[in-house]
C-alpha angles and dihedrals in degrees: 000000000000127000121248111255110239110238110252115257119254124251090247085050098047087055097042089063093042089054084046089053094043086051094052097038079055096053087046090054099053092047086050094052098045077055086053100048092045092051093045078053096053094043095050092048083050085051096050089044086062090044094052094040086055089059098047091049098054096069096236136105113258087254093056082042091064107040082057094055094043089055098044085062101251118142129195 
């Protein structure tokens, strides 16, 4: 026995939907993007963590750090 066929669905239906699924993909986009945010946070505090251990690490004050830096050629 054959199946029934489903109705097709109607224009207004079809964008209907389509509005549903552009609602939801938007609210998909924001919550990626607050990730995002939070994870470019946390990698730039990391950086900042290496930066502040070099300096530790050089045995110098951050003054001294710098003018170090500044004479070696390397600009920010």
């Amino acid at each position: 026995m054959a199946r029934p066929r489903k109705s097709a669905k109607s224009l207004e239906d079809q964008i209907i939907d389509v509005d549903i699924e552009m609602e939801r993909l938007k609210e998909e986009m924001t919550a990626l993007r607050a990730k995002r945010k939070k994870l470019m946070a946390q990698k730039d505090e990391e950086d900042m963590q290496k930066i502040v251990d070099m300096v530790k690490g050089s045995g110098k004050t951050p003054a001294e750090f710098l003018v170090a830096i500044s004479k070696s050629g390397i600009q920010g």
